[in-house]
C-alpha positions in Angstrom: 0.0 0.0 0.0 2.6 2.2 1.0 4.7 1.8 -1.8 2.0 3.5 -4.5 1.3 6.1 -1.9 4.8 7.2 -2.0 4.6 6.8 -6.4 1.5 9.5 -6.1 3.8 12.3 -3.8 6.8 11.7 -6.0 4.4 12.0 -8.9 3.8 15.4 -6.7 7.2 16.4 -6.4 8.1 16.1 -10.0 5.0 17.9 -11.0 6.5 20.9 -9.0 9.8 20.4 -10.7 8.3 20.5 -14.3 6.2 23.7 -12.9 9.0 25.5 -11.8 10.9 24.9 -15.2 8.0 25.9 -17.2 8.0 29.0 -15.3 11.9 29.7 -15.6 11.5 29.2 -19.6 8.4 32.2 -19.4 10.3 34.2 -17.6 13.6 34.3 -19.7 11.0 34.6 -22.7 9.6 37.2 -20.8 10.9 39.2 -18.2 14.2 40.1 -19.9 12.7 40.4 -23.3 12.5 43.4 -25.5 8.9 44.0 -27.0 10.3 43.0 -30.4 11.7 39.6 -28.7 8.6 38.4 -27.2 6.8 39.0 -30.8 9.1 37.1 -32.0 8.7 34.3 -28.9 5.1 34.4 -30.2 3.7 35.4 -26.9 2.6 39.4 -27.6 0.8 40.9 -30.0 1.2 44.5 -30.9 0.3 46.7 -31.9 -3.7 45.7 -31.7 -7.0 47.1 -32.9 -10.0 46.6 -30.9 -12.8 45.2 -33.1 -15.7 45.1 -31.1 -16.8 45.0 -27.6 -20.1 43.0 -26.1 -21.6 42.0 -22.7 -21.2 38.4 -22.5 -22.5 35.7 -20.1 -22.7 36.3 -16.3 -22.5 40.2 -17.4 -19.1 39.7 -18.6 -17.3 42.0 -20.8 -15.9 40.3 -24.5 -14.2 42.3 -26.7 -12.5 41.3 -29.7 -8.7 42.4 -31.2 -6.7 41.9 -33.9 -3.5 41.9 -34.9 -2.3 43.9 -38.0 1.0 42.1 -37.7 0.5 38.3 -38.3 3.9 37.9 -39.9 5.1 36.6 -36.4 4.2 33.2 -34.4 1.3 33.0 -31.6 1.3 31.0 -28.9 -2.3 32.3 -27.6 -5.2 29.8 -27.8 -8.5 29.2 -26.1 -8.2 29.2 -22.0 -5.0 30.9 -22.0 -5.1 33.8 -19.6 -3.4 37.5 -21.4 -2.8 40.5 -20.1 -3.5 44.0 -22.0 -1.2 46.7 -21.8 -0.4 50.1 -23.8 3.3 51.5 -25.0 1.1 54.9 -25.6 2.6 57.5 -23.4 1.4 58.4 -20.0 -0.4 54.8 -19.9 2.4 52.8 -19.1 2.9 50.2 -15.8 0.8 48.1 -13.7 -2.1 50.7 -13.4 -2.7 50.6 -17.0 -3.1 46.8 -17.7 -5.6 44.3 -17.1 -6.1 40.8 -17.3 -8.6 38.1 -18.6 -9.0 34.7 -20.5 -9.2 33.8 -24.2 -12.4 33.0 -25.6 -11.6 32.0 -29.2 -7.8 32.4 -31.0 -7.1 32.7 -34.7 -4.4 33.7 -36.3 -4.9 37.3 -36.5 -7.3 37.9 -33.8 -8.3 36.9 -30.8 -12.1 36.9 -28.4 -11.3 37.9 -24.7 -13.4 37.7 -21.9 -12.6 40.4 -19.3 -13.2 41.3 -15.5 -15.0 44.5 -16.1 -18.1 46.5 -17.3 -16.7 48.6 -20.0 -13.4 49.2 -21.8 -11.4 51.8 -19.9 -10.1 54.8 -22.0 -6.4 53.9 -22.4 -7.2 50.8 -24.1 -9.2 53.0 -26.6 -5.9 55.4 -27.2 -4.0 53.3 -29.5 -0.7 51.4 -29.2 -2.7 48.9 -27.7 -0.6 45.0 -26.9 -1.6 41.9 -25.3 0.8 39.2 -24.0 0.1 35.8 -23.1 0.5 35.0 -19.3 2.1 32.1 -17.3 -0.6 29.6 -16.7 -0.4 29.2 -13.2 -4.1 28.2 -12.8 -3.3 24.4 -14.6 -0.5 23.5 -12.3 -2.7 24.7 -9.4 -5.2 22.3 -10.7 -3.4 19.2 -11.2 -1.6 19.8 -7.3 -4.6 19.8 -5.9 -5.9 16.6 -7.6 -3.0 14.5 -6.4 -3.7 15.8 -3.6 -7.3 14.7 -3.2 -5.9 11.4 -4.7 -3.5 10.8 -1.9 -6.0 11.4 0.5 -8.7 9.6 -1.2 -11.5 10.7 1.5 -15.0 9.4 -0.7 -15.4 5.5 -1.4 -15.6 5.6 -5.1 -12.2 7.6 -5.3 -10.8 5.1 -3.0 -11.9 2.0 -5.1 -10.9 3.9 -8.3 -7.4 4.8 -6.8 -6.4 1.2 -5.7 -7.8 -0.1 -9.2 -5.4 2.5 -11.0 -2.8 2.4 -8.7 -2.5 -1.5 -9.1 -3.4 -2.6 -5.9 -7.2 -3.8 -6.9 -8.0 -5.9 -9.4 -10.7 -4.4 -11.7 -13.9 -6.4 -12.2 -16.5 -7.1 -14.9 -19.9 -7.3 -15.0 -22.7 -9.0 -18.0 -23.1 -6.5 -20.6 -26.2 -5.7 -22.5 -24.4 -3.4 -25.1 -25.8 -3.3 -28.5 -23.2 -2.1 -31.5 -23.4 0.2 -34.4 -23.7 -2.3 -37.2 -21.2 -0.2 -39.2 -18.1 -1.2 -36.3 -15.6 -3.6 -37.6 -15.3 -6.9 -35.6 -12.4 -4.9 -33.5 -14.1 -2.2 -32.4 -17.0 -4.3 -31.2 -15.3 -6.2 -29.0 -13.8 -2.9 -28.0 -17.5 -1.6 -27.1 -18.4 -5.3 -25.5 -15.5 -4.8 -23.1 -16.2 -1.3 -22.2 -19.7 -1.8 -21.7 -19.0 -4.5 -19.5 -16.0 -3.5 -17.2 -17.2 -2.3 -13.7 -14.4 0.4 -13.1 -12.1 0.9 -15.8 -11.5 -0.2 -20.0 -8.3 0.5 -22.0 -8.9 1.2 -25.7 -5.6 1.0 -27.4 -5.9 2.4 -30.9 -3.1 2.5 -33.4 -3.0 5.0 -36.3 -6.2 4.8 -38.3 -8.1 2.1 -36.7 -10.6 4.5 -35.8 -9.9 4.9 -31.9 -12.3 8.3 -31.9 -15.6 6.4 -33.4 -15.4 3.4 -31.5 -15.2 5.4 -28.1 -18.5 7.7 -29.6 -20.3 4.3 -30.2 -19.2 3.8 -26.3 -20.7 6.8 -25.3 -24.0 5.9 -27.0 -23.9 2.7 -25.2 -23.7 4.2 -22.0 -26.5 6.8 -23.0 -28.7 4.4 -24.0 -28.8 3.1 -20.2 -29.4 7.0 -19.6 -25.7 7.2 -17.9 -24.3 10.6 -17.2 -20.5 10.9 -18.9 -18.1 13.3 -19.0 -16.0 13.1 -22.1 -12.4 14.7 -21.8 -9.0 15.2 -23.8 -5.8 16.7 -23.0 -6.5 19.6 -25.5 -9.0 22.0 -26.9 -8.8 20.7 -30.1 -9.2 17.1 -28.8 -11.9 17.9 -27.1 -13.7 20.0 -30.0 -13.4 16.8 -32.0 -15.3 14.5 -30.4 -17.7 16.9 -29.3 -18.1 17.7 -33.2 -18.3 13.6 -34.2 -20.9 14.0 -31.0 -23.0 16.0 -32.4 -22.5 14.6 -36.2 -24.8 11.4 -34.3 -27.2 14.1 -33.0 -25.6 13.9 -29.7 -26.5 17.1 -27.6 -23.2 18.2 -25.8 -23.0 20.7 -22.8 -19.0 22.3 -23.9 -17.4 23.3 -20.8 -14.6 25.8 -21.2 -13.5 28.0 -24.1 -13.5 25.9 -27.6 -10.3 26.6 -30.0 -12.7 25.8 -33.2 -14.8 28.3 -34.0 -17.6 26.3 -36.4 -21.1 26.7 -35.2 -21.9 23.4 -34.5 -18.8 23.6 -31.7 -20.0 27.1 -30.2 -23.7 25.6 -30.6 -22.9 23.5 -27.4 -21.0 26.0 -25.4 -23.0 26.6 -22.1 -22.9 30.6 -23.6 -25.1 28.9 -26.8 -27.2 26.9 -24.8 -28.3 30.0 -22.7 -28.9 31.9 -25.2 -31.0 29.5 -27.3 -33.2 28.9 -23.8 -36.9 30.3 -23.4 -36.1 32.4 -20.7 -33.7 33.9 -22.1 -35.6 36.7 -24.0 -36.3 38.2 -20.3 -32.3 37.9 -19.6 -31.4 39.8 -23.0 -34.2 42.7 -21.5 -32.5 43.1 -18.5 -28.9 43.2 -19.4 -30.1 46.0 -22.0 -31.5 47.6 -19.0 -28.3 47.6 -17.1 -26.3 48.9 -20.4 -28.8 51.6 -20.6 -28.3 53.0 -17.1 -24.5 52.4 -17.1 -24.5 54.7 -20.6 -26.5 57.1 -18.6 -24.1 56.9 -15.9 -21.3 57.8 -17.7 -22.6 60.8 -19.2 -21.9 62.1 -15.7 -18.2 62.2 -16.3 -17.9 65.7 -17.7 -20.6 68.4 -15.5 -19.8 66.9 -12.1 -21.8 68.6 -9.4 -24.0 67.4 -6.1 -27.2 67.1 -7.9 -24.8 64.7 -10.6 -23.5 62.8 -7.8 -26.8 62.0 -6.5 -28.2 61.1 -10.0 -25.4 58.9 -10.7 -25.2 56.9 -7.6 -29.2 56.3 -8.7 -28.6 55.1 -11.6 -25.8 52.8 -10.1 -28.0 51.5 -7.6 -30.4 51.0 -10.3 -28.0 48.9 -12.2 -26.8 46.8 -9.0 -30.8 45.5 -8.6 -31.7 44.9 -12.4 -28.3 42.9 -12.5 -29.3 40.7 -9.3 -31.9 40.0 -10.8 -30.6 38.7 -14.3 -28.0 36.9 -12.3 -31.0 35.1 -10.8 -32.7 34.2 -14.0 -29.1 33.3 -15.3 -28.8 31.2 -12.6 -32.1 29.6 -13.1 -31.4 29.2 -17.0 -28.0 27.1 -16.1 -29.9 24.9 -13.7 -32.3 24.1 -16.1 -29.6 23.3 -18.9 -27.6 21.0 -16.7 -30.7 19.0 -15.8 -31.2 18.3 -19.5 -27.6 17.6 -20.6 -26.2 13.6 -19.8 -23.0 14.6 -21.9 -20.3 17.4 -20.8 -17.5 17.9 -22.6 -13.8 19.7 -21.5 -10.2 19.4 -21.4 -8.8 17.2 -18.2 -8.0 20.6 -16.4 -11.1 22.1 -17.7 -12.7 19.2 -15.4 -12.1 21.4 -12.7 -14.6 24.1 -13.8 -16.5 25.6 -11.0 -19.6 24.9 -13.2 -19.1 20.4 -12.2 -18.7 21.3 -8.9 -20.0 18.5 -6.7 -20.9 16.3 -10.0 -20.0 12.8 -10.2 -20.8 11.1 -13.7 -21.1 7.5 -14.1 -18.4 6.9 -16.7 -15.4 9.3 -17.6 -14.5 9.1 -21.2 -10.9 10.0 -22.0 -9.6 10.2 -25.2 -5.5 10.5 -26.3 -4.9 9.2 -22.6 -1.6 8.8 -23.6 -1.0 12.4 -24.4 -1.9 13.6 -21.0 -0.3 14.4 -17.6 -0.4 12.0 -14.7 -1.6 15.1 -12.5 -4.1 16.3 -15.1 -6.1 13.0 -15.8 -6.7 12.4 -12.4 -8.8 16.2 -12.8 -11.9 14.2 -14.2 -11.3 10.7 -12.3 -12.0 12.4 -9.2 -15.8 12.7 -10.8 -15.9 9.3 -12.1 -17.3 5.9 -11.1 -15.8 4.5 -13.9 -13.6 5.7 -16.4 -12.8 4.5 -20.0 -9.4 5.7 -21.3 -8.4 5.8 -25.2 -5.1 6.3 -26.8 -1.7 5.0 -28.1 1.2 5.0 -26.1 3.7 4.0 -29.1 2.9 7.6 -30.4 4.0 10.6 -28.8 4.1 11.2 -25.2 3.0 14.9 -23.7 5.1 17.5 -24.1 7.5 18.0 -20.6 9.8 21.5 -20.0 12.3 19.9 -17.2 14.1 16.9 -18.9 14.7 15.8 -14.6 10.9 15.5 -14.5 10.9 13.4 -17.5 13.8 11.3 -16.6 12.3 10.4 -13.6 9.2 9.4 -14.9 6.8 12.6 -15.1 6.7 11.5 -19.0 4.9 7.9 -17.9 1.3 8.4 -18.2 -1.2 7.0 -16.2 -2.8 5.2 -19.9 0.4 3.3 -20.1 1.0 2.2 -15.9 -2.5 0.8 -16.6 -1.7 -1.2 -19.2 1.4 -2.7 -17.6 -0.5 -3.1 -14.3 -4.1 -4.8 -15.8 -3.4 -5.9 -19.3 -6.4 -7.6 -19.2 -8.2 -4.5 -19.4 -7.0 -3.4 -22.7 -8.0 -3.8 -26.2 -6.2 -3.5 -29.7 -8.5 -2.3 -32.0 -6.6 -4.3 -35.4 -7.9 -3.1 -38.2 -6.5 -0.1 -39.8 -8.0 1.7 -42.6 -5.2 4.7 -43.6 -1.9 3.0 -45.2 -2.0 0.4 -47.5 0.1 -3.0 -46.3 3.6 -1.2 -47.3 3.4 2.1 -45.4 1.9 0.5 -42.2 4.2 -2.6 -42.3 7.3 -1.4 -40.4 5.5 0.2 -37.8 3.0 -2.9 -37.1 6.5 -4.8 -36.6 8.1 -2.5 -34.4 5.4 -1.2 -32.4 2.1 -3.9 -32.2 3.5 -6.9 -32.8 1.8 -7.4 -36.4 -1.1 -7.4 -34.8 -2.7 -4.9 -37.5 -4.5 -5.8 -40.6 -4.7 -3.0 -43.5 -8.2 -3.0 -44.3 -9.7 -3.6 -47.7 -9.8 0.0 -49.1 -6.3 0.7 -48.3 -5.4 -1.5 -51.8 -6.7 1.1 -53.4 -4.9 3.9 -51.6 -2.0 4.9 -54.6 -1.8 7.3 -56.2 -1.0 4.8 -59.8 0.2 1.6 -60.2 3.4 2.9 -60.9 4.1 4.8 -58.4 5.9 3.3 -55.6 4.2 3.7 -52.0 7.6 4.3 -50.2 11.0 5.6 -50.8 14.0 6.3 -49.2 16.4 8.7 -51.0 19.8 8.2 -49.5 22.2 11.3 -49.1 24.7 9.4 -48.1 28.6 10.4 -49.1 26.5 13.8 -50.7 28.6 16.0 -48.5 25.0 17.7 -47.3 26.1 18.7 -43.4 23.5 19.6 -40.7 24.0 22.3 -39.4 23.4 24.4 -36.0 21.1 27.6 -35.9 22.8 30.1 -33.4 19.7 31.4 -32.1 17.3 28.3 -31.1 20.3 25.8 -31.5 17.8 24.0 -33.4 19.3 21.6 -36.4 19.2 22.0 -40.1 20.3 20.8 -43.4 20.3 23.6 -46.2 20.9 20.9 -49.2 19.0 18.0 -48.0 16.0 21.0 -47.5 16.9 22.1 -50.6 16.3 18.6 -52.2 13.3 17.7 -50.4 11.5 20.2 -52.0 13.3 19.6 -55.9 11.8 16.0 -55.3 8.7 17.0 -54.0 7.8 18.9 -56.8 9.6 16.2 -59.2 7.0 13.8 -57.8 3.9 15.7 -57.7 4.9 16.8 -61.9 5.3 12.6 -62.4 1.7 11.8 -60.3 0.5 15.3 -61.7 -1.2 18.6 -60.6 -4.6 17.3 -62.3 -4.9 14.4 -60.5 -3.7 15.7 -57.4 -6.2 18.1 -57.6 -9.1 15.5 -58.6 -8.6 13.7 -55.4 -8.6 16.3 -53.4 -4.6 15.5 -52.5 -3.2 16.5 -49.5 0.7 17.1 -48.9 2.6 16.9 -45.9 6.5 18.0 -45.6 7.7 16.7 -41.8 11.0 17.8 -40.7 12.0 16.6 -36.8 13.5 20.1 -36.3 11.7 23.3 -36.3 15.2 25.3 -37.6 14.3 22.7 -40.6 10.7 23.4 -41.1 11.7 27.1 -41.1 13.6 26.1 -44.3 11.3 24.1 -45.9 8.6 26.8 -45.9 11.1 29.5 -46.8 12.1 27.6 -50.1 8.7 27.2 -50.7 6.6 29.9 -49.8 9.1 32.8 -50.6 12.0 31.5 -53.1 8.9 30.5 -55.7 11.8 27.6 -57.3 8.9 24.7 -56.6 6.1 25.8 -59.5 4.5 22.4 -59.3 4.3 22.3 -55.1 3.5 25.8 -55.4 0.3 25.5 -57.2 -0.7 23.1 -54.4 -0.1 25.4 -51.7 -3.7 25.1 -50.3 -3.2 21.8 -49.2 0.3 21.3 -48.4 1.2 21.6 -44.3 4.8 22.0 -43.5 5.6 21.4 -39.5 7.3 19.5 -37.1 6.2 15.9 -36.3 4.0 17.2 -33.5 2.2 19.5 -35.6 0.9 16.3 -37.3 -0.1 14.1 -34.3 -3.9 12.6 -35.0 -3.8 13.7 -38.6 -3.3 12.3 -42.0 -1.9 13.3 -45.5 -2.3 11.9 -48.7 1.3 12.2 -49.9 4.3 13.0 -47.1 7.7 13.3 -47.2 10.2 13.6 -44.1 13.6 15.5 -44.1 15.5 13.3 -41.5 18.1 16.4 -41.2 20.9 15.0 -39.2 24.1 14.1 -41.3 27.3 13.6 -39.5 30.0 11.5 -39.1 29.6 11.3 -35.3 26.5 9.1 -35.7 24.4 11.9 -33.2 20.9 11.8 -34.0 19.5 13.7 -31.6 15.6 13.0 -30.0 15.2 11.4 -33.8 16.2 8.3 -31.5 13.0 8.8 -30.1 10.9 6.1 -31.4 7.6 6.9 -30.6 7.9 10.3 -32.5 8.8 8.3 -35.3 6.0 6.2 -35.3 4.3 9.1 -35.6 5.9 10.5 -38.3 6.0 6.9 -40.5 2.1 6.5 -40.0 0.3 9.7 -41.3 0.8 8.4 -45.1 -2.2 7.4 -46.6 -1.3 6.9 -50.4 2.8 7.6 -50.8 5.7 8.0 -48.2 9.0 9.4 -49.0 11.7 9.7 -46.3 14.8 11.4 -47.4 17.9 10.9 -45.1 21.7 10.0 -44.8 21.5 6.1 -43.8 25.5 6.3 -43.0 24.5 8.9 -40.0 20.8 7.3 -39.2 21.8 3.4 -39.4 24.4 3.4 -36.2 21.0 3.3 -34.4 19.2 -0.3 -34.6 15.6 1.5 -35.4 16.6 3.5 -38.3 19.0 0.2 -39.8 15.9 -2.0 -39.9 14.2 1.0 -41.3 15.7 1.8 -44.1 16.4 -2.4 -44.6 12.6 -2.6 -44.7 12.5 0.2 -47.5 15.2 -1.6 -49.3 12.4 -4.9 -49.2 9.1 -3.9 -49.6 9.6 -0.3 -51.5 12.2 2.1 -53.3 15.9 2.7 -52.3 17.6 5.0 -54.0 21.3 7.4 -53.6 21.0 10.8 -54.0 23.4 10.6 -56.7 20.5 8.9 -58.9 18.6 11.5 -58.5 21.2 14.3 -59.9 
């Protein structure tokens, strides 16, 4: 017993240790920063025009910016807290800022809720910025949910906690569950199992098997018994996926927290949407229009300020203090009334916290990419749950940790894959995947799930033509092309093997066509493992104009890192490996799991481009490139020129 305890608070401790490195990184992005650096960082904007202002929900102010600069990064997204500020003289320092929380974030403009009643006049005098803030809030979160853990003070916690931790075993029960006639066998047996564990099922879901729709036939199977779930994901997009694929099966989903999508039939289940779309709230509108009326009139007090004023002003305030108790009443009535009706919320794992669940406990917690998220942060919704269904892949890539001490000792281990390795009995491989054909998916079904995988039947007919291979591997070794350093980030790059990446690219896309790419609706993907190298792709691209034929598919071409591509899929993809020296260093490439990721997003044609004397010192990358050698298309450089 002890023994688990003591994993938990040293599951603590290194969640304070990865806090206090994530903070240290802010703050030398930050604090010691010109205003030109932290554009730069991607963490202010500026300067910023205000678009338009609106009284929100629970008579909060929204007021929307943009950006006239969007040649820069952004790191803002939906949840984030930002603070404004001014550089215009005389409104400068902590007086003039304020703070509040991202509603919605695009690319050039951004929806923020804030902590007052109307925009105050320095914000309305130009040389208006926002910058993104530390988010103190999620650490705060997942601390106290250890915490509650440890303890363990409510029965169903403690039951849940021993199952987790190991020291229960978890138990079945007979299920009734009735599947979608459109599931393959797989994910049928996936449902049976959920449907008939007690406490807790594993769905493990390689690349394409279709992880997401087998755990929304799930949650229908657990509706149809009228269970309340919560269904969570590490992220906002995540989370706006399934509660999209929700809704496409005419689901009704309450959306706690701030979506990052912005389509309607996201915002449509927002808590904000479902207010509004209430009968009451016709009388709610009426009384907030009262309370802008008198705080308009109010204002108009600014200027002739005598004792008669006074006295009228403080009326009107007065005025405005009852008419908004009483809209906070009906609002609070309105939200009752929509809870009552909702059996499926929706949020992030720390957006399980919301004040809004408070005191809620939901019969089964869906959690989807399990293996993407924190320790700390999936226990957020387990402390809600009777039973809890996780789904994910933890042969893909793990989440994202700032202090490589935290990670070391073992903050990257996710409680998705201690499950596994503790109950094994409680997962299942969904096996039939419907992406690659055979060839793509082959390499990674042997290294990663034991051949377990079967390509389904459409994938034969995922090629672009017969002709065309499925998979290459263009060798640059003994080409002389040297990675090299960036001073800035110290992040790696290859100018010639970049530079031939995108000559082949658009040698390819001439040989399958434009036409055709364009008559199926192709999409491209160009992966490098290093951002200094993706920064190179897209400048020979997007600004040298060298690549006609790649060119006049920019619409659908993505160039990013491998992480950028997590959970997606392209049509054709090609990966720059980068590293090429004679040291044999290859960096986090050695990482497997990113890997995996990057070798499974091909649905028609893979091409990896790379310098097998560097890459093949490391076992992975030797059977790798042996496997190309088999089932596909080797070929040196010095064919190609």
């Amino acid at each position: 017993m002890d023994h688990f305890l003591e994993e938990l608070k040293q599951g603590l401790q290194l969640l304070k240790l990865e806090w206090q490195e994530d903070l240290a990184l802010y703050k030398r992005k930050f604090l010691h920063a010109t205003l030109s650096g932290k554009k730069k960082e991607g963490i202010t904007w500026h300067p910023i025009l205000i678009k338009k202002t609106k009284i929100g929900m629970g008579e909060r102010l929204l007021i929307e910016v943009e950006r006239t600069d969007t040649d820069y990064p952004s790191a803002f997204s939906s949840g984030k807290s930002v603070s404004f500020f001014s550089t215009q003289e005389g409104f400068q320092g902590t007086a003039f800022r304020i703070h509040g929380v991202v509603n919605q974030a695009k690319k050039e403009s951004l929806v923020v809720t804030l902590p007052i009643d109307e925009v105050p006049d320095w914000m309305e005098a130009g040389k208006l910025g926002v910058d993104l803030l530390f988010d103190e809030a999620s650490y705060r979160e997942m601390e106290l949910a250890l915490k509650k853990v440890i303890a363990a003070e409510t029965p169903q916690l403690l039951r849940l906690r021993n199952i987790l931790c190991g020291q229960q075993r978890p138990s079945w029960k007979e299920s009734r569950y009735i599947p979608w006639t459109e599931l393959n066998f797989s994910q049928q047996e996936a449902c049976a199992k959920i449907a008939s564990a007690r406490d807790v099922a594993v769905v493990h879901g390689p690349p394409g098997t279709g992880k997401t729709t087998t755990l929304i036939a799930a949650i229908e199977g657990a509706l149809a018994s009228q269970q309340r779930v919560l269904v969570c994901a590490p992220s906002n997009m995540a989370v706006d996926l399934l509660v999209e694929k929700l809704v496409d099966r005419g689901i009704s989903t309450l959306r706690i927290g701030h979506p990052a999508r912005v389509e309607e039939k996201i915002l449509n289940q927002t808590l904000d949407a479902k207010i509004a779309m209430h009968d009451s709230f016709r009388d709610l509108k009426r009384l907030r229009k009262e309370t802008e009326t008198y705080l308009h009139l109010a204002k108009q007090y600014k200027r002739n300020f005598g004792p008669e004023e006074r006295a009228q002003r403080k009326r009107m305030y007065q005025e405005v203090s009852r008419i908004r108790e009483a809209a906070e009443q009906l609002e609070e009535y309105i939200r009752a009334d929509v809870f009552q009706k909702t059996l499926v919320f929706a949020s992030t794992l720390v957006g399980a916290s919301s004040h809004h669940l408070k005191g809620m406990i939901f019969e089964v917690v869906f959690i989807d990419e399990a293996a993407q998220g924190l320790e700390a942060a999936t226990w957020i919704p387990l402390l809600k749950a009777k039973k809890v269904v996780f789904a994910g892949d933890h042969c893909q890539l793990p989440p994202s940790i700032k202090s490589q001490e935290a990670a070391r000792k073992g903050l990257a281990t996710t409680l998705f894959e201690k499950i596994i390795r503790r109950h094994s009995d409680v997962a299942y491989l969904l096996q039939v995947q419907y992406r690659m054909p055979e060839v793509i998916m082959g390499f990674s079904n042997d290294q990663f799930y034991q051949g377990k995988l079967i390509a389904a039947e459409n994938t034969k007919a995922h090629s672009f033509s017969e002709e065309e291979p499925l998979m290459e591997w263009i060798d640059t070794s003994g080409s002389g092309y040297a990675e090299q350093v960036e001073e800035e980030t110290l992040s790696t790059f290859n100018p010639e093997e970049a530079h031939l990446a995108c000559r082949y690219l658009n040698e390819v896309i001439l040989r399958i066509g434009v036409g055709r790419c364009k008559e199926l609706g192709a999409t491209i993907g160009l992966i490098a493992p290093y951002s200094a190298q993706v920064r190179q792709l897209r400048h020979l691209i997007f600004e040298t104009y060298a690549f006609p034929n790649v060119r006049s598919l920019a619409d659908c071409l993505t160039i990013d890192t491998v992480d950028g591509f997590q959970g997606q899929e392209r049509d054709l993809l090609l990966i720059s490996m980068t590293r090429s020296n004679p040291r044999g260093e290859i960096g986090f490439l050695s990482d497997k799991r990113r890997m995996n990721v990057a070798l499974t997003r091909a649905k028609r044609k893979l091409i990896l481009i790379g310098d097998s004397s560097t890459l093949a010192q490391d076992p992975f990358f030797d059977h790798l490139i042996r496997y190309v050698e088999e089932k596909g298309t080797y070929r040196s450089v010095w064919e190609l020129l």
